[in-house]
C-alpha positions in Angstrom: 0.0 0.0 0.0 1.5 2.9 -1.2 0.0 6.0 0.1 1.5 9.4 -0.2 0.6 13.2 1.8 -1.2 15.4 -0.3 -0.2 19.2 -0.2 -2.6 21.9 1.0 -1.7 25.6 0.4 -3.9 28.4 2.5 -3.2 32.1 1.5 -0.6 31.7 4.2 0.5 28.5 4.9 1.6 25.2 3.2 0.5 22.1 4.7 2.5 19.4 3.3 4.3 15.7 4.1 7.5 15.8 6.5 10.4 14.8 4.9 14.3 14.2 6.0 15.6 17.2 6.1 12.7 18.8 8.8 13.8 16.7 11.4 16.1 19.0 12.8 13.4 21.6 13.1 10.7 18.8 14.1 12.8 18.3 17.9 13.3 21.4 17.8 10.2 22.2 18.3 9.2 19.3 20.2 11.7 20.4 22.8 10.4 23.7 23.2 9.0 23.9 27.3 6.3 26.3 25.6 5.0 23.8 23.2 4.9 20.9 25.3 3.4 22.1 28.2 0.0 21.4 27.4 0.9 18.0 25.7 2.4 16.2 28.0 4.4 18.8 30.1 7.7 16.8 29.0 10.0 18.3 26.2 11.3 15.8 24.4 14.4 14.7 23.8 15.6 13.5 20.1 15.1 10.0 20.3 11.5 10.5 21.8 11.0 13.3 18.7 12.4 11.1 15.7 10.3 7.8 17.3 7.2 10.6 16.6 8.6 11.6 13.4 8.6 7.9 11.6 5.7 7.1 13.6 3.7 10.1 11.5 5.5 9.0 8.1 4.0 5.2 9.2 1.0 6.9 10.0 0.4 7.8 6.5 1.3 4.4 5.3 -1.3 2.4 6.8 -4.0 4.4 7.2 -4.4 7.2 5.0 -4.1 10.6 7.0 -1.6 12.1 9.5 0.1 15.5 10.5 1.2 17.5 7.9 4.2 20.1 8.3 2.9 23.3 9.0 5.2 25.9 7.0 5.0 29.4 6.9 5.0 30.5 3.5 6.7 34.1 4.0 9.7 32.2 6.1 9.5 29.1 4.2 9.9 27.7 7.6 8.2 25.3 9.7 6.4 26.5 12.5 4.1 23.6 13.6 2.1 20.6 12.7 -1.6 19.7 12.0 -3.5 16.9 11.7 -4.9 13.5 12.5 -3.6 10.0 14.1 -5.0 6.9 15.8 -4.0 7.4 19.7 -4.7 4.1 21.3 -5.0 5.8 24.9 -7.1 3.5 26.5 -10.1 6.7 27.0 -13.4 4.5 26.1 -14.7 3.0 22.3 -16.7 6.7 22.2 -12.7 8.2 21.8 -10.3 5.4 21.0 -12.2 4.2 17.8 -12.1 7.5 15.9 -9.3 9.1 14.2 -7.9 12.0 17.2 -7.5 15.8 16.0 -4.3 17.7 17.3 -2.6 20.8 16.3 0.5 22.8 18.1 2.5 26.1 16.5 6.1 27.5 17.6 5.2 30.2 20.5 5.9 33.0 17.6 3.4 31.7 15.4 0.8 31.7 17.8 -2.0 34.4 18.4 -2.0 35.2 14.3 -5.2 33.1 13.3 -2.2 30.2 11.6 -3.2 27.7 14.5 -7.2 28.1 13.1 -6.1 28.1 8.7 -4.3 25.3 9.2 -6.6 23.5 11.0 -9.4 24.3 9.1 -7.7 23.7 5.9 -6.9 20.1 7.4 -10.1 19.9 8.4 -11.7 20.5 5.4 -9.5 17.9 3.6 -10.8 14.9 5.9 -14.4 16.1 5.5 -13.5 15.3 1.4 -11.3 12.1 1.9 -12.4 10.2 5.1 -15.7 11.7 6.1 -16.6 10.7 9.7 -16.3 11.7 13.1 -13.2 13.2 15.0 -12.4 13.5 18.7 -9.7 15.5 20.1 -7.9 15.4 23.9 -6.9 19.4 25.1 -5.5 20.2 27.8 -8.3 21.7 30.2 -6.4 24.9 31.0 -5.7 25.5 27.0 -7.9 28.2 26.3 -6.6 28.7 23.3 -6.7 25.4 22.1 -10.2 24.6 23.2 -12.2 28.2 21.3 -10.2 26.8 18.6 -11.6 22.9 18.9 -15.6 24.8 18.9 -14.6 26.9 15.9 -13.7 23.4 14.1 -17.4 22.2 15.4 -15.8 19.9 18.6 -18.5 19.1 21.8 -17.4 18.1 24.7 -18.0 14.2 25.4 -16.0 14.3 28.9 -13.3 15.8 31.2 -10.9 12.9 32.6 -8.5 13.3 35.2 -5.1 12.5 34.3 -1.3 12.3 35.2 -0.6 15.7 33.1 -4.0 17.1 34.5 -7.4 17.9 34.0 -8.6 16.7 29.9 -11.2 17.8 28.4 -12.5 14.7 25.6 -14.0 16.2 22.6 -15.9 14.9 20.0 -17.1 16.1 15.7 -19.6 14.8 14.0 -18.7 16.5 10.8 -18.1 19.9 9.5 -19.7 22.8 11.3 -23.2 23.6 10.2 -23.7 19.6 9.5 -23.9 18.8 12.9 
């Protein structure tokens, strides 16, 4: 099965497949305190980050979707990631069964509307190629993160308790307006 990451341009952004030479720039950011802190608290170290990175190149492989790259077209650099992955976390059939939703930017890229075009642009490309429903796991102190998740058309299904704290389980049924 041969599968390969479609690219997805935004007036602003590129959304496209992770290749070789972004691993530098994928620990990078993966071992930014500001980035992780929702997401585990943990930065990662390089092992951890280039376990994630084939993981997400496998991810497209076998399934069909993934996280894209996100790269800022003016910099031509890459400032974040987007997109969609089996978890297997153990949180109940209503989460674990349906494809999870997660986005994160570099701290300078935030607060610029990037985090939302690139997650709606993702969006809009599972609502054409793998229709169905989406859940997504935020942090429950991520403001941010959580007015973004009801912009994409998320509901709460649950808050958990957890080892990195208080998550909040979210759950699409499809685009905004079909729900």
């Amino acid at each position: 099965m041969i599968r390969s990451t479609p690219n997805i341009n935004t007036s602003r952004l590129a959304l496209r497949g992770m290749r070789p030479e972004d691993f530098d720039r994928y620990a990078e950011i993966w071992s930014m305190p500001d980035v992780v802190r929702n997401i585990g608290g943990a930065p990662w170290d390089r092992r951890r980050a280039w376990e994630s990175f084939l993981r997400n190149a496998g991810h497209w492989q076998m399934t069909g979707f993934g996280q894209w790259a996100v790269i800022d077209l003016r910099s031509r650099t890459m400032i974040g990631q987007v997109g969609f992955f089996y978890g297997s976390q153990e949180l109940g059939d209503d989460f674990d069964s349906f494809p999870q939703a997660g986005w994160l930017l570099v701290p300078e890229a935030q607060g610029n509307g990037f985090a939302l075009e690139a997650a709606r642009a993702a969006h809009d490309w599972f609502d054409r190629v793998i229709p169905g429903k989406l859940v997504a796991r935020i942090s429950g102190g991520n403001a941010p993160s959580l007015r973004l998740a009801d912009q994409l058309g998320y509901r709460e299904i649950r808050r958990i308790d957890d080892p990195d704290g208080d998550l909040v389980l979210l759950r699409r049924d499809g685009p905004p307006g079909n729900r």
